[in-house]
N, C-alpha and C positions, 0 to 999 in steps of 0.2 A: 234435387230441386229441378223444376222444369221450368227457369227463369232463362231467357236467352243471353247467356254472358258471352265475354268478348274470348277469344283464345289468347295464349299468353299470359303473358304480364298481367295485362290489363284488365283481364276476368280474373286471375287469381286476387288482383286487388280488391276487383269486384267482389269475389268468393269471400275473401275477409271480413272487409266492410259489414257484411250481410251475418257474418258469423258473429261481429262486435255487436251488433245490435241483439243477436240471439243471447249472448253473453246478459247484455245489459236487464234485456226481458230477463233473462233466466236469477240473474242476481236482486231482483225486484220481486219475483215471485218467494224465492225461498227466504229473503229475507224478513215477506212479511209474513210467512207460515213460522218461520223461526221466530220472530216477534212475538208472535203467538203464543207459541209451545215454550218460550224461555232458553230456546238453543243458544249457545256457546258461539259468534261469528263466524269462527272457521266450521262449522257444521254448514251454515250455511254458503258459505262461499263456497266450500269442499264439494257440496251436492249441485249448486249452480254451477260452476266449471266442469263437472260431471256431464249434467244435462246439454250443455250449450255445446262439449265436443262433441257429444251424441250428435244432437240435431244439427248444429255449424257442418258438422266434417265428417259425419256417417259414412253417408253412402260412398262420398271418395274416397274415404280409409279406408272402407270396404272391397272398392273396387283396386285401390292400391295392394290390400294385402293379400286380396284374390290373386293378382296379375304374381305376384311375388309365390305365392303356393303351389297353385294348382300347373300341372306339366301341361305346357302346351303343345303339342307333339307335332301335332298338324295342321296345317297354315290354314284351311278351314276353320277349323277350333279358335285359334287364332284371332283370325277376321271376325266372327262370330262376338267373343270377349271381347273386343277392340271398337266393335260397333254400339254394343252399348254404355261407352263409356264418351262424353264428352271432353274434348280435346284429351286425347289419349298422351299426348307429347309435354303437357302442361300439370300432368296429374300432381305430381309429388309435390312440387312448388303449389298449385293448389291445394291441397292437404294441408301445408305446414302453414302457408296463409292463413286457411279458414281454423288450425288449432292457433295460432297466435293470438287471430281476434277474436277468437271466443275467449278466451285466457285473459287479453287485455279489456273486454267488454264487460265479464264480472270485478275485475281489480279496480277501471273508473269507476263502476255504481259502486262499488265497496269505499271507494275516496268518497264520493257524492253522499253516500249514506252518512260517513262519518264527518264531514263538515257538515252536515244537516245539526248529528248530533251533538258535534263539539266546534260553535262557530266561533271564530276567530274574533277577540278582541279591537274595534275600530282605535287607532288612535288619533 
């Protein structure tokens, strides 16, 4: 993403946030292709939390599981990898932010969907 978030805490929060909403799109979309086609709910949830860690937490998985593999030998090398990654020192906690609120951004629209379906009794 090239949205200017904060470092820290406070961007990973940010990073989440952003990834709850990609959740929420994403459990809106397959839910209403599964609609469609007659899918099973967990198809559809299964394929949205798919998608949302995709796009919520790609490219810092990415860069996470880059930094973790590949040998860094040389402090140039190093620098290099290091520079294109935003806030280098916040990565993992941002990672696990943006997998939680994609995670929890298809589970509410998954509640949402289902009190649409099944609404509750006024007494």
């Amino acid at each position: 993403m090239n949205l200017p978030l904060h470092l820290g805490w406070p961007g990973a929060l940010e990073a989440g946030l952003i990834a709850l909403v990609v959740g929420l799109l994403a459990f809106a979309l397959f839910h209403a292709i599964g609609t469609r086609a007659r899918w099973p709910h967990g198809h559809a949830i299964g394929w949205a939390s798919l998608v949302a860690v995709a796009v919520g937490a790609g490219i810092d998985a990415w860069h996470l599981f880059y930094m973790g593999v590949v040998r860094l030998e040389s402090p140039v090398y190093a620098r290099i990898a290091l520079s294109k990654i935003h806030d280098p020192d916040g990565l993992g906690i941002r990672v696990l932010m943006e997998v939680i609120g994609a995670l929890a951004g298809v589970a509410l629209a998954w509640l949402i969907a289902e009190r649409k379906r099944h609404p509750r009794p006024r007494l």
